[in-house]
C-alpha angles and dihedrals in degrees: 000000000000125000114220132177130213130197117244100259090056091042086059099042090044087045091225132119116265093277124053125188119212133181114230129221127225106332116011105238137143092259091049094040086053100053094042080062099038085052090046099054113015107197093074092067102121099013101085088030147030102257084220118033085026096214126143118272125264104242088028109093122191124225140196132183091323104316127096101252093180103112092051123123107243096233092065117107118260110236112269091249094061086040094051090045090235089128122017131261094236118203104189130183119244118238116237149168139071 
């Protein structure tokens, strides 16, 4: 199971605590990771990614075991420690403004 952690405005809309476990099928990447929570809770379809182009959203930022896996493609392999559910996938909302 994956561990994965929501910011509060996604937790509200998903209805779901701030961590969320999934089961992923096949290869554990970000784009498989991604459509086992979008499946899982299905009004956050659109909101972490563009339904079409299905690419992240601009002021959402990925996370994995400490480093900023954003600008990953999302066919890349998650590390084994976010795959094994041993340390969270965490999708956290960019700070903005002036």
């Amino acid at each position: 199971m994956i561990r994965v952690v929501l910011p509060v405005p996604l937790c509200a809309l998903a209805r779901v605590d701030r961590e969320v476990t999934l089961e992923v099928a096949g290869r554990a990447t970000q784009g498989t990771l991604l459509d086992a929570l979008e499946a899982g809770h299905p009004a956050l379809r659109g909101t972490i990614r563009d339904p079409v182009t299905r690419r992240r959203r601009p002021y959402l930022r990925f996370f994995a075991c400490g480093a900023d896996v954003s600008h990953e493609p999302p066919d890349a392999p998650l590390p084994v420690a976010v795959a094994a559910g041993a340390e969270p996938f965490l999708i956290v909302g960019a700070m903005a403004g002036g």
